[in-house]
C-alpha positions as CSV (number, residue, x, y, z in Angstrom):
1,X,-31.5,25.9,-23.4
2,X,-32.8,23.2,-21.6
3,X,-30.8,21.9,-18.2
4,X,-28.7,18.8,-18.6
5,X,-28.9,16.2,-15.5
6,X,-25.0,16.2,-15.4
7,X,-22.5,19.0,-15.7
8,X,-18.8,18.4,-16.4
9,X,-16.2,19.2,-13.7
10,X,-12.9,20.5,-14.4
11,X,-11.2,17.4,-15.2
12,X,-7.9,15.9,-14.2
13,X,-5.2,15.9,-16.8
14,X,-2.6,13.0,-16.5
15,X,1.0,12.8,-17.6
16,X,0.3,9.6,-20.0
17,X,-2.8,8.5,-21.9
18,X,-5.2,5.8,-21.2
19,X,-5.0,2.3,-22.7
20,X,-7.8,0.4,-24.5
21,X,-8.3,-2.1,-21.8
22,X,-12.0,-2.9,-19.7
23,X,-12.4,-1.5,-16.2
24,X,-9.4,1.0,-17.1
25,X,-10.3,3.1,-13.7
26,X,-10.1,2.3,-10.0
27,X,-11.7,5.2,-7.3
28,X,-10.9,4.8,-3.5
29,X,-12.4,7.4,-1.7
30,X,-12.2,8.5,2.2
31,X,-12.0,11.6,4.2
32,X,-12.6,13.7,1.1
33,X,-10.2,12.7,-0.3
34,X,-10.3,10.6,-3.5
35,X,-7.5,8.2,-5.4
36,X,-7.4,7.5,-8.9
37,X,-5.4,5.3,-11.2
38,X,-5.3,4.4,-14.8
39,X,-3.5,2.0,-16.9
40,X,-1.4,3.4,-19.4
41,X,0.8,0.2,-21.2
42,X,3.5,-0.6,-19.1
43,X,2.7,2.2,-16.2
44,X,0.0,3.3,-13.8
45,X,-1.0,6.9,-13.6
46,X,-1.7,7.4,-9.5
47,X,-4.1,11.3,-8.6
48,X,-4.8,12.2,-5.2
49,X,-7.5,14.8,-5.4
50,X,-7.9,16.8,-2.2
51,X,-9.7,19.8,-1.5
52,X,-6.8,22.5,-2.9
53,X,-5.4,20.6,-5.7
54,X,-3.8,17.4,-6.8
55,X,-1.0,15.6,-7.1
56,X,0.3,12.8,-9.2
57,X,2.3,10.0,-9.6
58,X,3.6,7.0,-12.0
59,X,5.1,3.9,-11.4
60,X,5.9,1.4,-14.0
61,X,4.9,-2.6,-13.6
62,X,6.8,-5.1,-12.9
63,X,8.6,-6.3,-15.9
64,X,6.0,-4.6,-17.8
65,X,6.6,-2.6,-20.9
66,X,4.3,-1.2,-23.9
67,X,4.5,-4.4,-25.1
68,X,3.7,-6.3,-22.4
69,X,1.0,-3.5,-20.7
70,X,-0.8,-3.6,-16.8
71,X,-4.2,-5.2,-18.1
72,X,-5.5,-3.5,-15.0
73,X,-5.3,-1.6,-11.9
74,X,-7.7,-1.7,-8.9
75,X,-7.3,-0.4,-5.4
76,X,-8.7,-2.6,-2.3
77,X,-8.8,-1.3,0.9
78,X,-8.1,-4.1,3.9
79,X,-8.4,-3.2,7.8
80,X,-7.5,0.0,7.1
81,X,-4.6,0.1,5.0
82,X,-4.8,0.5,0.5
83,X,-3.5,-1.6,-1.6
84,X,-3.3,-1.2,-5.3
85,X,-3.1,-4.4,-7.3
86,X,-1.8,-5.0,-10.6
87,X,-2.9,-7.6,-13.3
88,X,-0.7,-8.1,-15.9
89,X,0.3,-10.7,-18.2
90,X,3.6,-11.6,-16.7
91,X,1.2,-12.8,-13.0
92,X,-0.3,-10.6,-10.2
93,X,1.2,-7.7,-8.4
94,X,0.1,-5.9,-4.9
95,X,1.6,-2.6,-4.3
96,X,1.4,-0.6,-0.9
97,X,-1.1,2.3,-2.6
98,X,0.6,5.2,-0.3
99,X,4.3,4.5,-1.3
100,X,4.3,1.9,-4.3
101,X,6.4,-0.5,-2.3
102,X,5.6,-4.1,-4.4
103,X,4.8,-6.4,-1.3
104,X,3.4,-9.2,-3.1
105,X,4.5,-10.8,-7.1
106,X,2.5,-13.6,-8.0
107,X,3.9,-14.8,-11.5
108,X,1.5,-17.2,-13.2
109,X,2.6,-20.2,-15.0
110,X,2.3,-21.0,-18.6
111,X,-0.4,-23.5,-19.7
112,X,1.8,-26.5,-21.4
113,X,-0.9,-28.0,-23.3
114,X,-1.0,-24.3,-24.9
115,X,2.5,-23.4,-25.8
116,X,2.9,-20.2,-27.4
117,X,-0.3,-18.9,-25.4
118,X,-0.5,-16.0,-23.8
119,X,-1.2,-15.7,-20.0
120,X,-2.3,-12.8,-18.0
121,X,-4.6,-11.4,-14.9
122,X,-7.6,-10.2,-14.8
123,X,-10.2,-8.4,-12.6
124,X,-9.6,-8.2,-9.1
125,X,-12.0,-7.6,-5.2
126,X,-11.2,-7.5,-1.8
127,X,-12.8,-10.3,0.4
128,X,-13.9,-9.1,4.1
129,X,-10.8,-7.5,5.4
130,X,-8.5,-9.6,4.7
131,X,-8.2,-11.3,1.2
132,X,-8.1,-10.5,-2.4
133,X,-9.4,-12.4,-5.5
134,X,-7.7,-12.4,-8.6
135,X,-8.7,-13.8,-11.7
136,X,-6.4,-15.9,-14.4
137,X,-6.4,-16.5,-18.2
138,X,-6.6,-20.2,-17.5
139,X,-10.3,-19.6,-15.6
140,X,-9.3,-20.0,-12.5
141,X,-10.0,-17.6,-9.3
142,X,-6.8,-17.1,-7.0
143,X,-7.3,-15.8,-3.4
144,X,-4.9,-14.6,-1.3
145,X,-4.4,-13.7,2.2
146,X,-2.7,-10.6,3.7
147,X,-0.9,-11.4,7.1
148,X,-2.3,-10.3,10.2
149,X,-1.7,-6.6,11.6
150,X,1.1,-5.9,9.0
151,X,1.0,-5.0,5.7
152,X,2.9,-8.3,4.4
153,X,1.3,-10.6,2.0
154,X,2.6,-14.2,1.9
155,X,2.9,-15.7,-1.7
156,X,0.7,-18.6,-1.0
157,X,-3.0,-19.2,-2.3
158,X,-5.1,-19.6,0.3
159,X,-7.4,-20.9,-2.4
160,X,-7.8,-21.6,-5.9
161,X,-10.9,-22.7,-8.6
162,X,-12.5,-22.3,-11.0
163,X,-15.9,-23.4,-13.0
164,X,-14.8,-21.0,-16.0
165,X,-13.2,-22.6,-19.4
166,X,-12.6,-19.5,-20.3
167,X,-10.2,-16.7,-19.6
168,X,-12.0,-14.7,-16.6
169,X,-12.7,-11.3,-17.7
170,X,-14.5,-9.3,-14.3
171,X,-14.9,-10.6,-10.5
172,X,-17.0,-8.6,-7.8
173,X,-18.1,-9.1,-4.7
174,X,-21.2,-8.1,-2.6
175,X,-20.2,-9.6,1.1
176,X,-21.7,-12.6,0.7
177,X,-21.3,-14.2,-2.7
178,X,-18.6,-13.8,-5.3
179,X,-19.2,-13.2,-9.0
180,X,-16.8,-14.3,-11.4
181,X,-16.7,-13.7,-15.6
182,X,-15.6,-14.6,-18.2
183,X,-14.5,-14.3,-22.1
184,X,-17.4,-16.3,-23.4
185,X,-19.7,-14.2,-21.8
186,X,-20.6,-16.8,-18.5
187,X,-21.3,-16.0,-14.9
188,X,-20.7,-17.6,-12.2
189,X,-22.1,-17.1,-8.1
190,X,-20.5,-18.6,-5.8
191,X,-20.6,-18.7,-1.7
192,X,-17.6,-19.2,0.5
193,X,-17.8,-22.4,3.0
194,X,-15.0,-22.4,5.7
195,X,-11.7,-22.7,3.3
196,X,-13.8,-23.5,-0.2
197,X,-15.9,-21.9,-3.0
198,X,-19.1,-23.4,-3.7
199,X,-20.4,-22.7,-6.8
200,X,-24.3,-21.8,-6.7
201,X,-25.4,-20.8,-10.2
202,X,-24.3,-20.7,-13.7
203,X,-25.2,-18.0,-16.2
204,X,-24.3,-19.4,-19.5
205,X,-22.9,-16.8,-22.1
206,X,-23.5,-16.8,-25.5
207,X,-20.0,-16.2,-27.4
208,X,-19.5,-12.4,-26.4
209,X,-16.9,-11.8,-23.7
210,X,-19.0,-10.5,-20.3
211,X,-15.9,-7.5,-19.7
212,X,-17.5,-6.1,-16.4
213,X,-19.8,-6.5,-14.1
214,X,-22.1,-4.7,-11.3
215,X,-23.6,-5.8,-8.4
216,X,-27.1,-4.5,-6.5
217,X,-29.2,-5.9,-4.6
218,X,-30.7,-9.4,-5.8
219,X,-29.3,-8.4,-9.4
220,X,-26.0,-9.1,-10.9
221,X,-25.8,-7.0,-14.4
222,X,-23.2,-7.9,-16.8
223,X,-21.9,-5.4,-19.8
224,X,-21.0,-7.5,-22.9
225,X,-18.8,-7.0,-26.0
226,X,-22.1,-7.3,-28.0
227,X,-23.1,-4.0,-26.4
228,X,-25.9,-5.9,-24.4
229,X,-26.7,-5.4,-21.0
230,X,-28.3,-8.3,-18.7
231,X,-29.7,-8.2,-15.3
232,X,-29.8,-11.7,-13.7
233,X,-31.4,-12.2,-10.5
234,X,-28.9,-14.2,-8.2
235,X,-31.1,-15.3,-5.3
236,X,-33.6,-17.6,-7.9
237,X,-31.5,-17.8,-11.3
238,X,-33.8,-15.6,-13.7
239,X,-33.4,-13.1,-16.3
240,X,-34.9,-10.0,-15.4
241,X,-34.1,-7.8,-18.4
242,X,-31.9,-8.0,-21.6
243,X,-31.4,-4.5,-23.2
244,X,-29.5,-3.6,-26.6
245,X,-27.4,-0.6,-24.4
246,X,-25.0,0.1,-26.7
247,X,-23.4,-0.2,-30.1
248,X,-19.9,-1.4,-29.4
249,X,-18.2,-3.0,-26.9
250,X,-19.9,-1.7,-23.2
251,X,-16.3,-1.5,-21.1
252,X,-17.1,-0.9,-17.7
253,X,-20.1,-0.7,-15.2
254,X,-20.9,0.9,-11.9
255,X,-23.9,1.3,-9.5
256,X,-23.9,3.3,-6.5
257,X,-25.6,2.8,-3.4
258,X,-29.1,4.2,-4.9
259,X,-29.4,1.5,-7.2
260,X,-28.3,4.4,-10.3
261,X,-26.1,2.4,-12.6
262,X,-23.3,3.9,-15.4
263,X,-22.3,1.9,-18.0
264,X,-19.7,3.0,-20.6
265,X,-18.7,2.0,-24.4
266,X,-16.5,2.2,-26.9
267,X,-19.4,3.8,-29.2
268,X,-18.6,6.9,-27.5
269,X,-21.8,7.2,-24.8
270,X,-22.4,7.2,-21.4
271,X,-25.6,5.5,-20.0
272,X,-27.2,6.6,-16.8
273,X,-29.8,3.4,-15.6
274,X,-32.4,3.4,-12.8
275,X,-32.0,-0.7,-11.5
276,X,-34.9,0.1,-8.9
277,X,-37.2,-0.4,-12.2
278,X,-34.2,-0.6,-15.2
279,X,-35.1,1.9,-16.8
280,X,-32.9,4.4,-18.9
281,X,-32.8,8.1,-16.9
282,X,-29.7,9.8,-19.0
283,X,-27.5,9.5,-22.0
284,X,-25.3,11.1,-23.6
285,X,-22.0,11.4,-25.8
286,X,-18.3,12.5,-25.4
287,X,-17.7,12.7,-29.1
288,X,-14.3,10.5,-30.6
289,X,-13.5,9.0,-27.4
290,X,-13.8,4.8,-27.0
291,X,-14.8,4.9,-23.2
292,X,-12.9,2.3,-21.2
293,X,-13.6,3.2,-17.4
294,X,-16.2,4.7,-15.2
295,X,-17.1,4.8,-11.6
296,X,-19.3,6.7,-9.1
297,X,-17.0,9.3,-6.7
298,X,-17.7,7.8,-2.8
299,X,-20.7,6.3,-3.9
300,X,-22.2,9.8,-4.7
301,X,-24.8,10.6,-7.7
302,X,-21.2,12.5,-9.0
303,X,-19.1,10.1,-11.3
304,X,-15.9,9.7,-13.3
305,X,-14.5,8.4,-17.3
306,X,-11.7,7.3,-18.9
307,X,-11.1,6.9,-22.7
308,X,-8.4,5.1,-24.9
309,X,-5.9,7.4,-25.6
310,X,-6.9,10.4,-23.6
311,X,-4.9,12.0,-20.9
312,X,-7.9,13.3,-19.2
313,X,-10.5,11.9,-16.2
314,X,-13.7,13.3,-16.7
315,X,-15.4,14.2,-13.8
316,X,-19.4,14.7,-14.2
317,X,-21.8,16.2,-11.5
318,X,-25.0,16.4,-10.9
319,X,-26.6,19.3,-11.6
320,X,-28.0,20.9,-8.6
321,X,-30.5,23.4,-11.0
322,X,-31.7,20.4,-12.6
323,X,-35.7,19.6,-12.9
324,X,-36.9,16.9,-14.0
């Protein structure tokens, strides 16, 4: 039988299942330890993995409910402390991550030219050490500000904007420019000056919503509802590559410091890319499950996937044994 790149790890069972939403995982990792959470409807599901087991925890929204479920969860760290912020269709939420204290509730107003429309959050990054960004159903980009030396956040913007006519569907951040997307499938780079966002260059989209995003290097890769990926180059505005990746909906991306990229689908496989020279190094299927979430473990070759409905994190590895 011949060796497979990646072996499964035992995998981490949860006390609820996993809803259908984009980017429906969230890894911190530090000290060998490593955090996960998962939205499931109106509740996180919170693992701490340590060397000699687990342990878990829930905690339900803010005046969410399965009708009215966390859209996403993301932790941030921020001179030294985690945070674990909450995007939900009522506003924003930030949570101390170590005792689910709610520190921060940012409800976000309905649109009155649009009555009976929805409104929610979506995609969230941390900003240097000291600032998240937070993006809104109207298109805009929120940033907020923690308070100096405490763990207080004060429910003022410290800046909001927006280029996006669209609902904003991913944000990420590389230390220097921001990345912002949306439900039409546009991307936007922008630089901070001082107090303001600059916008630098515009990736039109095409119709299908953009629902995640990586960063490396030069490149900014977007997964689409169409099951296309694209690799724009940020620095001079090209296209670099357009590849048919999957056949549904791609639901979350990931790249690790190596420039090895995982991208996930609701078609039921998991992609393995080289960015150094895009090309395709692994695939493979986890039969009946609509992926929703994946990310690399402390930036390790060793990742982790969600799916809709499932109770378990996958944890893969790679295989030591394995030749190429």
């Amino acid at each position: 039988m011949e060796e497979e790149p990646y072996i499964p790890d035992v995998p981490i069972t949860m006390k609820e299942s996993t809803s259908l939403f984009p980017n429906n995982l969230s890894v911190w990792g530090h000290s060998g330890t490593l955090h996960y959470v998962v939205t499931s409807r109106g509740l996180v599901n919170i693992v701490v993995a340590k060397t000699g087991g687990t342990m878990q925890k829930q905690m339900q929204g803010k005046e969410c409910s399965h009708a009215k479920p966390i859209i996403q969860a993301k932790f941030v760290a921020l001179s030294g402390n985690l945070y674990l912020i909450l995007c939900t269709f009522h506003g924003i939420q930030i949570h101390n991550a170590t005792d689910q204290r709610l520190l921060l509730f940012h409800p976000l107003p309905a649109d009155p030219s649009k009555p009976g429309e929805e409104v929610f959050a979506q995609g969230a990054i941390s900003i240097g050490n000291d600032m998240v960004a937070v993006g809104a159903s109207s298109g805009r980009i929120l940033i907020f500000k923690k308070d100096s030396g405490t763990f207080a956040w004060a429910d003022t913007l410290q800046a909001t904007f927006s280029g996006h006519s669209n609902p904003i569907c991913d944000i990420q951040y590389n230390g220097k420019r921001l990345f912002t997307s949306d439900d039409n499938g546009c991307i936007l780079v922008w630089c901070r000056k001082s107090d303001t966002w600059d916008l630098l260059k515009t990736f039109e989209g095409a119709g299908s919503p953009c629902s995640t995003m990586c960063v490396y290097n030069d490149y900014v890769v977007g997964g689409y509802g169409s099951g296309h990926i694209r690799v724009f180059n940020h620095q001079d505005g090209s296209l670099v590559a357009e590849i048919t990746a999957h056949a549904r909906w791609i639901n979350a991306l990931d790249v690790n410091p190596s420039g090895l990229m995982v991208s996930v689908s609701e078609d039921t496989i998991v992609n393995l890319w080289n960015l150094k020279d895009i090309s395709l190094q692994h695939s493979f299927s986890i039969p009946n499950v609509q992926l929703c979430g994946a990310q690399f473990l402390q930036g390790s070759d060793d990742f982790a996937v969600t799916g809709y409905d499932m109770k378990d994190i996958l944890i893969f590895k790679k295989n030591p044994d394995f030749k190429k």
